[in-house]
C-alpha positions as CSV (number, residue, x, y, z in Angstrom):
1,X,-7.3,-28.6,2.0
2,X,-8.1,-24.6,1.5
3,X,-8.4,-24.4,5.4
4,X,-5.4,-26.3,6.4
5,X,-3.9,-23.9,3.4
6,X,-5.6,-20.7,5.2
7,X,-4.7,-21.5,8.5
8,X,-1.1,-21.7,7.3
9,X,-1.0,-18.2,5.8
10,X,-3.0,-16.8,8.4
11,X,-0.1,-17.5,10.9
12,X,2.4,-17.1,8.4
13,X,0.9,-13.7,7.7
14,X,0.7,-12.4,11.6
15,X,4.6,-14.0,11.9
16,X,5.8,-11.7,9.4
17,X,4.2,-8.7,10.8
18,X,5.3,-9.3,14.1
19,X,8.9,-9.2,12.7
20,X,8.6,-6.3,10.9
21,X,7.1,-4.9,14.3
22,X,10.3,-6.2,16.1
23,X,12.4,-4.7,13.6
24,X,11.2,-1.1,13.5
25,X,11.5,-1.5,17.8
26,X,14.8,-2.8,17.6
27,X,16.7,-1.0,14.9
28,X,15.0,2.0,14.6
29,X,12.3,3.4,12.0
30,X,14.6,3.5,8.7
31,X,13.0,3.8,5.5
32,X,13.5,0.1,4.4
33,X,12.1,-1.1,7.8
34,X,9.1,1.3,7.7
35,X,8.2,-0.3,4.3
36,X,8.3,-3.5,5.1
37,X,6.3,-2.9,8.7
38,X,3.3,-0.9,6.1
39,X,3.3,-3.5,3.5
40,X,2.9,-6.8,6.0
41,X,0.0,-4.7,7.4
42,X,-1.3,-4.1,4.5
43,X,-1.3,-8.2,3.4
44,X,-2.8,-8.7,7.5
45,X,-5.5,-6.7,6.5
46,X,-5.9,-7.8,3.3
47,X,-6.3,-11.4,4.5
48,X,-9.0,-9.6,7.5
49,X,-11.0,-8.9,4.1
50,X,-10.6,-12.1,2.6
51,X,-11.7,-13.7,5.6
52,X,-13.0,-12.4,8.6
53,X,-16.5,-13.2,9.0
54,X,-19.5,-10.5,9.0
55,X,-22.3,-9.4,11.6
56,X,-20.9,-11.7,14.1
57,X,-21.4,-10.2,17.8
58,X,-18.8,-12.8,18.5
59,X,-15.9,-11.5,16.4
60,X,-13.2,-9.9,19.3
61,X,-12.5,-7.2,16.9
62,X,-10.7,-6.2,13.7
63,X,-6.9,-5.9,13.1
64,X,-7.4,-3.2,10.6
65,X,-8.6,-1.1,13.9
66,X,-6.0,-2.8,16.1
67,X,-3.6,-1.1,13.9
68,X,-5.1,2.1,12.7
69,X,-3.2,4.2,14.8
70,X,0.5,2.3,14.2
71,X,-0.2,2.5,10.8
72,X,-1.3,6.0,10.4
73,X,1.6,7.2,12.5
74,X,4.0,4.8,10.2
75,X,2.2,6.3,6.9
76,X,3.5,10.3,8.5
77,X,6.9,8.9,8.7
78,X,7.0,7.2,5.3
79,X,5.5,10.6,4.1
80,X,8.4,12.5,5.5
81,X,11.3,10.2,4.3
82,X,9.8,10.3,0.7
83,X,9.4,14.1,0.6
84,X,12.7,14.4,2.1
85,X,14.1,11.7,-0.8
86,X,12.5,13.6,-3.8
87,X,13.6,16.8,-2.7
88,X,16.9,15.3,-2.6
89,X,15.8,14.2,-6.6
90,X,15.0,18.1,-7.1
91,X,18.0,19.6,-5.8
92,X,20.2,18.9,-8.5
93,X,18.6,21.2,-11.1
94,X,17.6,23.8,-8.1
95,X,20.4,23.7,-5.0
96,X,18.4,25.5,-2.8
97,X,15.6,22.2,-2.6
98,X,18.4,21.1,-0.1
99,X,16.5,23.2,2.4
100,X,12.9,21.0,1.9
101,X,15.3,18.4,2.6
102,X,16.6,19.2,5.5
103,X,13.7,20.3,7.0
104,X,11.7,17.0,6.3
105,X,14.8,15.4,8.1
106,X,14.6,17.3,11.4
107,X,11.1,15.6,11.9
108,X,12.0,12.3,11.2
109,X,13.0,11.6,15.0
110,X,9.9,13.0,16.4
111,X,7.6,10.9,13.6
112,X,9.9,7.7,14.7
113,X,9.3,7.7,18.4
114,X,5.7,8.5,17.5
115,X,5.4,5.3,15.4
116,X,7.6,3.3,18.1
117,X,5.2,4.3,21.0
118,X,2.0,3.3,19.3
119,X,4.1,0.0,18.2
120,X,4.5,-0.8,21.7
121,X,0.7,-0.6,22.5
122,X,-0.5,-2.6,20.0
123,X,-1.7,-6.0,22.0
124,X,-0.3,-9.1,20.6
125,X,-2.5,-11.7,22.0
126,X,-5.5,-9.5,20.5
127,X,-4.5,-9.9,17.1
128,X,-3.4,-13.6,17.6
129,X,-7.2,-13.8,18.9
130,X,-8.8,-12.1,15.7
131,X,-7.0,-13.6,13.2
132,X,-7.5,-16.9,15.3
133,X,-11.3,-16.1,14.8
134,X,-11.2,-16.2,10.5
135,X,-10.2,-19.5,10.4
136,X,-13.5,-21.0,12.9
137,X,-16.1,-21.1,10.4
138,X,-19.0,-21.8,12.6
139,X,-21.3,-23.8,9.6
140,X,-21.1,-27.1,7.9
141,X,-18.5,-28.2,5.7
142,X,-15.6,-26.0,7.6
143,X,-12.8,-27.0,5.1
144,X,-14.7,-25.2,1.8
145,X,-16.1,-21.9,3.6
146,X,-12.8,-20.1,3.6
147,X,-12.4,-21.0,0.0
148,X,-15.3,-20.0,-0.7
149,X,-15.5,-16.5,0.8
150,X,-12.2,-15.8,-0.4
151,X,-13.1,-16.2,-4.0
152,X,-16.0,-14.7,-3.1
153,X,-14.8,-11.4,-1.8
154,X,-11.7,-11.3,-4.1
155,X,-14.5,-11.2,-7.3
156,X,-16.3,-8.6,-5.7
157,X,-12.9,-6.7,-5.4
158,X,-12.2,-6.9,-8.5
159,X,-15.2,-5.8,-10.9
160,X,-13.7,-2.4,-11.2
161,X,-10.4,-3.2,-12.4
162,X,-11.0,-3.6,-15.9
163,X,-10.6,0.4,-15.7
164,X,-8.5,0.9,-13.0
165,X,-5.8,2.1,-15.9
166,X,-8.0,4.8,-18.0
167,X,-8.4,8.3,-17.4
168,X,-5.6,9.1,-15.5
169,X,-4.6,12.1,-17.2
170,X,-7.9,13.9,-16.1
171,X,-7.7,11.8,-12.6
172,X,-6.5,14.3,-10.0
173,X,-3.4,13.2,-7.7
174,X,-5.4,12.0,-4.5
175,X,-7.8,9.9,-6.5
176,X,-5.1,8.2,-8.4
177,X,-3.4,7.6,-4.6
178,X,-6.2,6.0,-3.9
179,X,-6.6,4.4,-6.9
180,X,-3.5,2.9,-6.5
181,X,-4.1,1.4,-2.8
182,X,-6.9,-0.5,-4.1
183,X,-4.7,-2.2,-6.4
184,X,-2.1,-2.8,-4.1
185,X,-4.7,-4.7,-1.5
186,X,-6.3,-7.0,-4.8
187,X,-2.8,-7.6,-5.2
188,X,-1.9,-9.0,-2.1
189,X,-5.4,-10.6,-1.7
190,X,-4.9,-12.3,-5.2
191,X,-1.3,-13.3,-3.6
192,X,-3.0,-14.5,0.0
193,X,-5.5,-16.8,-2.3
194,X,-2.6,-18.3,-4.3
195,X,-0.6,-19.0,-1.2
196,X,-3.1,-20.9,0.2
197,X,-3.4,-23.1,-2.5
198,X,-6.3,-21.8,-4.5
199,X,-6.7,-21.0,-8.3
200,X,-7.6,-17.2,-9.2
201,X,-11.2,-16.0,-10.3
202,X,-11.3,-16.6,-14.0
203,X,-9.3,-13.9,-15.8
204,X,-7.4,-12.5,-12.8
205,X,-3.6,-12.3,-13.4
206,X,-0.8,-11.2,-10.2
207,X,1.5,-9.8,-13.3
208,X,-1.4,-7.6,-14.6
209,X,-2.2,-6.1,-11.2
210,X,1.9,-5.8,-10.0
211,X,2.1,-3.8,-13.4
212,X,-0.6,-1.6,-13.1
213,X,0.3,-1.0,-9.1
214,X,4.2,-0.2,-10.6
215,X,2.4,2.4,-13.2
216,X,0.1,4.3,-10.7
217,X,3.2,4.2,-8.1
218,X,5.5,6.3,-11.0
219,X,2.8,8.6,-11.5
220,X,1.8,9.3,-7.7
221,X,5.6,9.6,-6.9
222,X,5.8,12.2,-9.5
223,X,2.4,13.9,-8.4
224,X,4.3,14.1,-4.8
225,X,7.6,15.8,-6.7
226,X,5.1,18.2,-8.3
227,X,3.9,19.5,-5.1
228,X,7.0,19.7,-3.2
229,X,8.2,21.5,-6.0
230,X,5.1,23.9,-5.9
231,X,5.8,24.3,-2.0
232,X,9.3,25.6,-2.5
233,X,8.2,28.0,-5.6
234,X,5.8,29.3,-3.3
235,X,8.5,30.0,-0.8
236,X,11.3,31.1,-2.7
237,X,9.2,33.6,-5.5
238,X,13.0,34.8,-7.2
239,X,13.2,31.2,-8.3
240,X,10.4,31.3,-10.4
241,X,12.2,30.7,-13.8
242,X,13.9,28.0,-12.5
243,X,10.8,25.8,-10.8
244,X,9.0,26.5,-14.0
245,X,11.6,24.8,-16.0
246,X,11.7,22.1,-13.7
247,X,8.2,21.6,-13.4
248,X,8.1,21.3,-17.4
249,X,10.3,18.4,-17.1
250,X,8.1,16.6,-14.6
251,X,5.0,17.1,-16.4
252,X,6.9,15.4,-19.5
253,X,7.9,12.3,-17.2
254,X,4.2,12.1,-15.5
255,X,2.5,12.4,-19.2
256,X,4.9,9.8,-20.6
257,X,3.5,8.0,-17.4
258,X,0.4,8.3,-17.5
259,X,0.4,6.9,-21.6
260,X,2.3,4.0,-20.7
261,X,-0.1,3.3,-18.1
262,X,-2.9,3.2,-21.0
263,X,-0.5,1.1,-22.7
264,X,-0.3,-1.3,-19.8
265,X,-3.7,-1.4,-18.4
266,X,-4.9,-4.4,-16.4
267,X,-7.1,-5.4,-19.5
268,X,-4.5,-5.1,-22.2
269,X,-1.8,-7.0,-20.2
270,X,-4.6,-9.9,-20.0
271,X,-5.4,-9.7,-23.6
272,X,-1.9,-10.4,-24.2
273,X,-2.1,-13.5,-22.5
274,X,0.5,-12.6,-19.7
């Protein structure tokens, strides 16, 4: 039944972020561990919107509040390692980028015990107790109201994506980042709902939303490259012929981008039957 199927994934869910949790504590805030600790937030909250119930005074919180400050502190360490990483990308074609490098490095220590420390405060039994509190539909006909609010919400999510892929040429770089987030949490709601054992709204499709999230992602990560590369013409003005080269070349790769990413909109990949 959908709540059996729920109640599954909701502990499933909370498992898998308490691992990444231990991971991070235990073997220190790399890159790869980082990653997985944002992204099995990101599916705990996403389930939160699926299925937390609304204007109840009895609800003992929210995990997307539990977590704010873990996750904000892991999102200035995952900032860091990929500024330090595409500078890296850079410094090929202009040596002295090794410098950006190095300097994003120095704070990755400080940004680690940061994210460690609020890591450590977050209370386990409180998030056992909210996510606990989803699957307690307090009506009639318990084993259908988490189906039915899932669906619910996930349709309501999802009115906008039919143009989640146009414009992005004339989209500036935060709005695309954002952009791309709200992708990213349908897609791991639409995921959350399969798990449990339910069919997607009618014309909803995981490959058309993983392929529009991998399209934003390349044009984001070359919007980031952009403005470390801006950063170090600013700071090094003899260079100037050579950023200005380089910064033609990315503008080719994020144009190319953003035209595949009108090839491969959310609505075309559905056309196609995928």
């Amino acid at each position: 039944m959908a709540r059996a199927g729920y109640a599954r994934v909701g502990r499933q869910t909370l498992k898998q972020w308490r691992a990444a949790r231990r991971r991070v504590l235990a073997a220190g805030a790399t890159r790869g561990a980082v990653h997985e600790l944002r992204m099995r937030t990101r599916r705990l909250v996403a389930l939160e919107a699926l299925l937390a119930p609304t204007g109840s005074a009895r609800r003992p919180g929210s995990v997307e509040r539990e977590l704010h400050e873990a996750f904000h502190a892991s999102g200035r360490l995952r900032d860091a390692q990929l500024a330090a990483r595409a500078s890296r990308q850079l410094s090929p074609s202009l040596p002295a980028a090794a410098r950006l490098a190095r300097h994003e490095d120095r704070r990755l220590p400080r940004l680690g015990a940061s994210l460690q420390r609020e890591l450590r405060a977050v209370r386990g039994r409180k998030l056992e107790a909210i996510v606990g509190s989803w699957l307690q539909p307090a009506r009639g006909d318990a084993q259908q109201v988490l189906a039915q609010r899932a669906l619910r919400r996930l349709g309501a999510e999802s009115r906008w994506l039919q143009g989640a892929g146009r414009g992005a040429a004339s989209t500036g770089a935060h709005r695309l980042h954002r952009r791309r987030i709200h992708v990213k949490r349908l897609r791991y709601m639409a995921e959350l709902v399969r798990a449990a054992g339910q069919q997607l709204p009618r014309g909803m499709h995981l490959p058309g939303l993983a392929l529009l999230q991998q399209g934003l992602g390349t044009i984001t990560d070359l919007d980031m490259e952009l403005r470390l590369l801006a950063r170090f013409g600013a700071a090094h003005p003899r260079r100037r012929a050579a950023v200005r080269v380089l910064r033609g070349q990315l503008l080719l790769r994020r144009a190319a981008a953003v035209r595949q990413l009108g090839i491969d909109t959310y609505s075309s990949r559905r056309a196609a039957g995928a």
